[in-house]
C-alpha positions in Angstrom: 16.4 -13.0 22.9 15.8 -9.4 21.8 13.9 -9.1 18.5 12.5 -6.1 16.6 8.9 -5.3 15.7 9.4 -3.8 11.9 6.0 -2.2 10.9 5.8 -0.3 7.5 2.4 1.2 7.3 1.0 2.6 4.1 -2.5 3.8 2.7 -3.0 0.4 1.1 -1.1 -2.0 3.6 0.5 -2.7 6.9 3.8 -5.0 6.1 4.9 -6.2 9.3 8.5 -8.5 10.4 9.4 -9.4 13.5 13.7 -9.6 13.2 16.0 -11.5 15.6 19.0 -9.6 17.0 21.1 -11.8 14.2 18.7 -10.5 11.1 16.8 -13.5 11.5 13.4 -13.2 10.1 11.3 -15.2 12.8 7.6 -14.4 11.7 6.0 -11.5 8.8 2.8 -10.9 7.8 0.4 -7.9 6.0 -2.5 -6.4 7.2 -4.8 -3.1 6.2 -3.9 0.0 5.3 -2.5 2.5 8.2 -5.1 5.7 8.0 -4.8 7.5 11.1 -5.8 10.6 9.6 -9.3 8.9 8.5 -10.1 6.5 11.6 -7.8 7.9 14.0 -4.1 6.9 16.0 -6.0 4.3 18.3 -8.2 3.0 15.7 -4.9 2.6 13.4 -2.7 1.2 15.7 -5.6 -1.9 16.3 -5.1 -2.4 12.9 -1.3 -3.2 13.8 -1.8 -4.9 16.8 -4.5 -7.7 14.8 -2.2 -8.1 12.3 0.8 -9.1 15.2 -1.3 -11.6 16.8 -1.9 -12.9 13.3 1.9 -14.0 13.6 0.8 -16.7 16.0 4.5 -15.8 17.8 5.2 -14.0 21.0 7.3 -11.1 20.9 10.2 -12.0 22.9 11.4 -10.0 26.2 12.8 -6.9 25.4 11.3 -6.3 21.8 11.8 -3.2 20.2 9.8 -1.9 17.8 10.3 1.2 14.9 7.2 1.5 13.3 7.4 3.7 9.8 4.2 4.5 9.7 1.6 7.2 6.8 0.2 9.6 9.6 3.4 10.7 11.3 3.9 13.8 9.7 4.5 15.7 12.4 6.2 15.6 15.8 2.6 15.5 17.8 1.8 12.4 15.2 4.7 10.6 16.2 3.9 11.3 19.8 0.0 10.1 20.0 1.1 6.7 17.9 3.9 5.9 20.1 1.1 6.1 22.9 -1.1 3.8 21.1 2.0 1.0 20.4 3.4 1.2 24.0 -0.5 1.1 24.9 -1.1 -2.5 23.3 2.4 -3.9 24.4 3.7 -3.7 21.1 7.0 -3.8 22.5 9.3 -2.7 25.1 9.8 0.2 23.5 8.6 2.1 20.2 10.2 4.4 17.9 7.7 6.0 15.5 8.6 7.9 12.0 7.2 8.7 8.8 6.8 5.8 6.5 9.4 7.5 3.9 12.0 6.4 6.2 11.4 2.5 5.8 11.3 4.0 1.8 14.9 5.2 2.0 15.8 2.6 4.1 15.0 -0.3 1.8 16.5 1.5 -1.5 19.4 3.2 -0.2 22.6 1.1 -0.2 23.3 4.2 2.8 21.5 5.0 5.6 21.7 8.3 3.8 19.8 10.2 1.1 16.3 11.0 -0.9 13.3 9.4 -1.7 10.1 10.3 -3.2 7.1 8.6 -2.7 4.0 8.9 -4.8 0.8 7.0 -3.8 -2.8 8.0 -1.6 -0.3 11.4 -1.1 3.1 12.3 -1.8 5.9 13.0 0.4 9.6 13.2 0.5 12.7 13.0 2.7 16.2 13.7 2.1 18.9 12.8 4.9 22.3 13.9 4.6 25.6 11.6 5.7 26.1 14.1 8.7 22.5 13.7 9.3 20.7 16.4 8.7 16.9 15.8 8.0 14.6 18.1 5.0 11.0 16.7 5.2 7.9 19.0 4.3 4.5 18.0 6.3 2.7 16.2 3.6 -0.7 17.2 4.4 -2.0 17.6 1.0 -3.3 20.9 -0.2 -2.7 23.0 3.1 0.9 22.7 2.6 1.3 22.5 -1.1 1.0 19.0 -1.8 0.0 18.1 -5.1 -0.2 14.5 -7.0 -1.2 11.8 -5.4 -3.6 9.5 -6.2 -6.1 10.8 -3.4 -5.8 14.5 -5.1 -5.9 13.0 -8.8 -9.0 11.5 -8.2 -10.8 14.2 -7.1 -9.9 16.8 -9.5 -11.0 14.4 -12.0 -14.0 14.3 -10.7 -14.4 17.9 -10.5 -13.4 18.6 -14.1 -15.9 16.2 -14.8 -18.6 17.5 -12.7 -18.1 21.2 -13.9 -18.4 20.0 -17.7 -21.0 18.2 -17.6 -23.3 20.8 -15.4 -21.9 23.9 -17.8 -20.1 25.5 -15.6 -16.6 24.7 -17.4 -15.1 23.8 -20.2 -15.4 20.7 -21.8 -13.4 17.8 -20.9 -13.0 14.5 -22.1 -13.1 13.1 -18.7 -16.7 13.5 -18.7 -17.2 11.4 -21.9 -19.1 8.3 -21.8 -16.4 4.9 -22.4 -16.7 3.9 -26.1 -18.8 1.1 -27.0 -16.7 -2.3 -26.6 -16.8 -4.1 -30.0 -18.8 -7.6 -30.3 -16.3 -10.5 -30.0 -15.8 -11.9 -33.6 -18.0 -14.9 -34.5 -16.2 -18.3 -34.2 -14.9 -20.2 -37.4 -17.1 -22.6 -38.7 -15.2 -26.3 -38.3 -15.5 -28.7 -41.3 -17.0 -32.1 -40.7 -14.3 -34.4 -41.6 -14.4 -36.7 -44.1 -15.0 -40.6 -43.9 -12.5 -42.9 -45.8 -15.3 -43.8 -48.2 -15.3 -40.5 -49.4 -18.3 -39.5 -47.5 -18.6 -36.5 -45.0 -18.8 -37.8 -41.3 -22.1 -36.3 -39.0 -22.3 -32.1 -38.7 -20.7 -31.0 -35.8 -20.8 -27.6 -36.3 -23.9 -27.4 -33.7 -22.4 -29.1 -31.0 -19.0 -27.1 -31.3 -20.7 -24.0 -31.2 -22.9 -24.7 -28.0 -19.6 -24.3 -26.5 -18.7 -20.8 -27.5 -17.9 -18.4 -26.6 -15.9 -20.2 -23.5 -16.7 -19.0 -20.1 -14.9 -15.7 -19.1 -11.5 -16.4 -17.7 -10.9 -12.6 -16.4 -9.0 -12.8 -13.2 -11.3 -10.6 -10.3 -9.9 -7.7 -9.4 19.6 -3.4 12.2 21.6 -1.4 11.0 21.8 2.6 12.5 20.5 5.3 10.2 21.2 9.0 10.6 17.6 11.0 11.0 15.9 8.1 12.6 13.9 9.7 15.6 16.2 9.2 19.1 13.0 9.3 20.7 12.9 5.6 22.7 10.3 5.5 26.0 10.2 2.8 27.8 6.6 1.0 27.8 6.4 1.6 31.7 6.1 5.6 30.8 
């Protein structure tokens, strides 16, 4: 039975489905983020390949698997990962693309048109219904990237930095948070009283023992025009 190896691979996680021929899903699991660009393709790939034997399934003969992955931004990215999938038998063989594809894929009611994506980085695709492919690298500054979360969070910090030492403007993003306010005091219960008339034994001291209560804060296949042709056999 043929099966494919689905792998969407983001900065925060690795969402992984293994799909019978029919659409049927037969295992899926997460696993870490994909950062190739930080820990390198091999290093990235393991990543994959743990969170595939966490299936507890075999992939069946002649698996083939299209991983959409963050790294592959450009055509020597796509090449290196293939390696490292082929390398680890992650399939018979391996088709490897930018994760914005699996994007437009999942949102698109056709396998054609654009997508935006906004998260570590941002990128973009646009496919055409001839398809035609517009991409831009996506490698953050060198190429005119601007706003994502990785690039937010350091120009806030710089602001920050550069107010604080005097060397620019002030900012309120190098205020101190304001002071959280004192939970309000808890109402004082009145002691019942007895049918006689009389009031029953003060509580009050044992209700209050109690507050305030303990903290309950939770702890932090179908075909798609511009999809790569690219398809090497694992023997290669």
């Amino acid at each position: 039975m043929k099966a494919v190896l689905a792998i969407d691979g983001g900065n925060s996680k690795t969402d992984i489905a293994l799909v019978a021929a029919d659409g049927a899903v037969l295992a899926r699991g997460r696993g870490p983020g994909f950062v190739p660009h930080t820990v390198g393709a091999a290093a990235a790939v393991d990543t994959v390949a743990r969170a595939v034997a966490a299936l507890g399934v075999e992939l069946p003969p002649g698996t083939h698997t299209a991983a959409c992955v963050a790294g592959a931004d450009l055509p020597e990215d796509e090449i290196a990962l293939g390696v490292e999938f082929r390398r680890r038998g992650l399939g018979v063989t391996v088709a490897v693309a930018n994760d914005t594809f699996a994007v437009l894929r999942a949102g698109a009611t056709h396998p054609w048109g654009v997508v935006v994506v906004c998260g570590a980085g941002v990128n973009a695709l646009g496919v055409a219904p001839d398809g035609r492919v517009a991409r831009f690298p996506s490698l953050g500054r060198l190429t005119g990237d601007w706003g994502g979360g990785e690039h937010l969070g350091e120009e806030v910090l710089w602001h920050a930095v550069r107010a604080e030492d005097g060397r620019g403007p002030g900012t309120a993003l190098a205020a101190p948070p304001p002071p959280t306010s004192p939970a309000p005091a808890p109402p004082t219960p009145r002691s019942p009283s007895t049918t006689d008339g009389s009031r029953a034994p003060n509580s009050t001291a044992s209700s209050r023992s109690s507050w305030p209560p303990p903290s309950t804060t939770p702890s932090r296949p179908r075909s798609c025009p511009g999809w790569p042709t690219r398809s090497t056999p694992s023997g290669r």
